[in-house]
C-alpha positions as CSV (number, residue, x, y, z in Angstrom):
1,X,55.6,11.2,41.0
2,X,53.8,12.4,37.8
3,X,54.5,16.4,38.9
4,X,58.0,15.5,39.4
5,X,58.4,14.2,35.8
6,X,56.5,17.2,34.4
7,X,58.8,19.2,35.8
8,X,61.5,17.2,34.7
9,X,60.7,16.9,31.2
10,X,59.9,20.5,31.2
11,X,63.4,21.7,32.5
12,X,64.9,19.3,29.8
13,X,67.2,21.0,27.4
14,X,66.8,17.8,25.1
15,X,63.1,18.5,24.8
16,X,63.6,22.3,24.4
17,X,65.2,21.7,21.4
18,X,62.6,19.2,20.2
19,X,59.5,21.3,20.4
20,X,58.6,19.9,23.6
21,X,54.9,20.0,25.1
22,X,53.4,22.3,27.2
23,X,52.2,21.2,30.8
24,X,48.8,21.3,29.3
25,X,48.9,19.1,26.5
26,X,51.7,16.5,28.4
27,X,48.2,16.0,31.1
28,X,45.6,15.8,28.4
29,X,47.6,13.0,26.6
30,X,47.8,11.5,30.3
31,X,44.1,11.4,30.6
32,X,43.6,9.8,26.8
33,X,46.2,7.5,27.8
34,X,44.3,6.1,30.9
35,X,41.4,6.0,29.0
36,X,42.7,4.2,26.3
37,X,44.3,1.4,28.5
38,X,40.9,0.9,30.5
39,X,39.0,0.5,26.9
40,X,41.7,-1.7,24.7
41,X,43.0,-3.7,27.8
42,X,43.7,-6.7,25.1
43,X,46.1,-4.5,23.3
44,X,47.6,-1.8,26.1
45,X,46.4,-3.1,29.7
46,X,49.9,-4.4,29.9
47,X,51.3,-0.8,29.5
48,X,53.1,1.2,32.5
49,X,50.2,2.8,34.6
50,X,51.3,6.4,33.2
51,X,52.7,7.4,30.3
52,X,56.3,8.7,31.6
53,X,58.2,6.1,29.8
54,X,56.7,7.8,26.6
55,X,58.6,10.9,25.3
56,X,56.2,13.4,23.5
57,X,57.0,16.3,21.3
58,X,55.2,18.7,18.7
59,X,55.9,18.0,15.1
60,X,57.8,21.0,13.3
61,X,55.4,24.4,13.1
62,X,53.7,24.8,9.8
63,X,53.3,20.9,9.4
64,X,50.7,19.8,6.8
65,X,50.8,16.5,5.1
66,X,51.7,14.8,8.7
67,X,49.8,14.2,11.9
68,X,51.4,12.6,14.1
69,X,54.5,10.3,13.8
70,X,56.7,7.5,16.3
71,X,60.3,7.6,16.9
72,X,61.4,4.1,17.9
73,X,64.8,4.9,19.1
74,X,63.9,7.1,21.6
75,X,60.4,6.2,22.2
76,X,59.2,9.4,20.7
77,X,55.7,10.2,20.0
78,X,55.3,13.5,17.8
79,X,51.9,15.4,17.4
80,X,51.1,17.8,15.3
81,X,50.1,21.1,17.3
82,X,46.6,22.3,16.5
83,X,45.3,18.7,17.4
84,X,45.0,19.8,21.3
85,X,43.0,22.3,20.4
86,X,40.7,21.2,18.0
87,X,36.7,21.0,18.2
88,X,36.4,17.3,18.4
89,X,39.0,15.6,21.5
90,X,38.8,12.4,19.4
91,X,40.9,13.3,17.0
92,X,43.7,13.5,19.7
93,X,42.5,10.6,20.9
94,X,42.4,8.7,18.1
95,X,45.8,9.8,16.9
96,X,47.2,8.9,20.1
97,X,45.8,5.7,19.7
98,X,47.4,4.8,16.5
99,X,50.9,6.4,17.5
100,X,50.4,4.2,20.7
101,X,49.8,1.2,18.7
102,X,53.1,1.7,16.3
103,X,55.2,1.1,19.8
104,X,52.8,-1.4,21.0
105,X,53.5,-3.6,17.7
106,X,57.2,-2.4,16.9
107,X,58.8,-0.8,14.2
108,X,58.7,-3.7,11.3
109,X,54.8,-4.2,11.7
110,X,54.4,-0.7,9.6
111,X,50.8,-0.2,8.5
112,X,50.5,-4.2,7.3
113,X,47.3,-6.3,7.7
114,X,47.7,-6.8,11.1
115,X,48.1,-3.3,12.4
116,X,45.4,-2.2,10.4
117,X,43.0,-4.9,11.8
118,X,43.9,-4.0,15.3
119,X,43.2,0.0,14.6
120,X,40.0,-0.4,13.3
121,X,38.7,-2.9,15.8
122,X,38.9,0.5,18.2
123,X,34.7,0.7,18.2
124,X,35.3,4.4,17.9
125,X,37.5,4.1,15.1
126,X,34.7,4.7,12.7
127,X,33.8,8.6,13.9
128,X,37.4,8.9,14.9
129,X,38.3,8.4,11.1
130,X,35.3,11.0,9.6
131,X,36.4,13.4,12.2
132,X,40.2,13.1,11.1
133,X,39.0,14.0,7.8
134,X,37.3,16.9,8.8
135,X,41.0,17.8,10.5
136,X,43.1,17.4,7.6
137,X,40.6,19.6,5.4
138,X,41.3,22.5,8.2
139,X,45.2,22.7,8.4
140,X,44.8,21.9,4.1
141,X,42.7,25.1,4.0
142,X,44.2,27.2,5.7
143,X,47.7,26.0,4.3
144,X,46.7,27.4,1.0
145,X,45.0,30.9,2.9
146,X,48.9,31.4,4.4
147,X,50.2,30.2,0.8
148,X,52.2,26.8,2.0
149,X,49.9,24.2,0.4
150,X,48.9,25.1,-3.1
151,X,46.0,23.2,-5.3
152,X,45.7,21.7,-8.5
153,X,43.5,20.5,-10.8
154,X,43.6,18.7,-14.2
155,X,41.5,20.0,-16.7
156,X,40.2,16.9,-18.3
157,X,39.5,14.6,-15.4
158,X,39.1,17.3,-12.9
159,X,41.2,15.6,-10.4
160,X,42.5,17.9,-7.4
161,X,46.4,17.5,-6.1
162,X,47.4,19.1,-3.1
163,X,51.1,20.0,-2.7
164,X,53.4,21.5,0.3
165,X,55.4,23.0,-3.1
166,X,54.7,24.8,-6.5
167,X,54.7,22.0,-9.4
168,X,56.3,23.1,-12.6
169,X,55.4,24.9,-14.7
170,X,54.6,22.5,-17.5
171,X,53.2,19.7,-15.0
172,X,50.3,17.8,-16.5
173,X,47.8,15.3,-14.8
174,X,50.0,12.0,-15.4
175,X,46.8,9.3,-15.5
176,X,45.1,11.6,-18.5
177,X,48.5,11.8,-20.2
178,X,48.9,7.4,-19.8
179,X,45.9,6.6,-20.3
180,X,44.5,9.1,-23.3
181,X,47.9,9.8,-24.9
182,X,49.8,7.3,-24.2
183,X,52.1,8.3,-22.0
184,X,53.5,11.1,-23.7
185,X,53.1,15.1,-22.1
186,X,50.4,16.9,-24.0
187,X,49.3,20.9,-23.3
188,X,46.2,19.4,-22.9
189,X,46.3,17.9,-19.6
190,X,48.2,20.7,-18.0
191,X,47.7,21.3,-14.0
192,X,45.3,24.1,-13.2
193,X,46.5,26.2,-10.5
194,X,43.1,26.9,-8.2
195,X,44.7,29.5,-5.9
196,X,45.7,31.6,-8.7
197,X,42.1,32.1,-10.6
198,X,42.0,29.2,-12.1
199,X,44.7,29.5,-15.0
200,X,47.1,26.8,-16.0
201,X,50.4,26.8,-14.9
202,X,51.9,27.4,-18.8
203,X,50.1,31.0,-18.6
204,X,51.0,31.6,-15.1
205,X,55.0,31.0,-16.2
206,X,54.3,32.9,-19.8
207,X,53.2,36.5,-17.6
């Protein structure tokens, strides 16, 4: 029965245009998804013995500042692409996990108390959460290598932003400006630009 709905999902034009998942990725989620129902029974032993009322999809390519995201509606669960193939299978794991959870607990529980509670209750939720890290500096880093994340710093506190887009020219750290000056924009505190040797983004606009 499974085969049959691989196929199925694979011929679908619906998922073709929706970044659909390869054979490959659709059985490893299969196999974290028994896994996880056998080691949370309490929260998803009541779940469908496999996951084929769950519709699964990539995010969009080039995909930074999200890893995974739930589509109620349809019962969609997007991942981001490079977490199938990644060193450590817990991070998939533990991404599926808190996907899972979001249709488990419905759409108006968000990220409250109670969500987060039942997350970290997962007794590999500890390593699962380092190894994320570790994740989220990779696809950062090599954002900023293909030039679509781009790193700041502020000169005075020495606080690092990350951004999927250039900042303006004259952008200055906002917490230096409020609480040193304020509140009001001062040269001083203007954004450093660390992919571009380290000049401030004034001098980068002036050349």
């Amino acid at each position: 029965m499974w085969n049959s709905q691989l196929k199925e999902w694979g011929n679908s034009s619906l998922l073709k245009q929706q970044n659909r998942l390869s054979i490959d990725h659709l059985l490893q989620l299969r196999e974290v998804y028994g896994n996880l129902r056998f080691e949370r029974k309490e929260i998803f032993g009541g779940l469908p013995y496999n996951p084929s009322w769950i519709r699964f999809r990539y995010l969009k390519k080039g995909t930074v500042r999200t890893l995974g995201l739930t589509e109620f509606k349809t019962t969609t669960i997007a991942l981001h692409s490079d977490i199938f193939d990644y060193s450590n299978p817990l991070v998939l794991k533990g991404l599926f996990h808190h996907e899972l959870l979001h249709l488990v607990l419905g759409k108006d529980v968000g990220h409250n108390r109670l969500f987060k509670r039942i997350e970290e209750d997962w007794e590999e939720y500890p390593e699962y959460f380092r190894e994320r890290g570790k994740f989220v500096r990779a696809i950062e880093e090599t954002a900023r290598k293909n030039g679509k994340m781009f790193r700041y710093e502020c000169p005075n506190c020495m606080k690092v932003l990350l951004r999927t887009r250039k900042m303006k020219p004259e952008s200055a750290c906002s917490e230096c400006c409020n609480k040193l000056n304020a509140g009001v924009w001062t040269d001083s505190y203007v954004l450093v630009n660390i992919d571009n040797g380290g000049e401030s983004l004034d001098s980068l606009h002036d050349q």
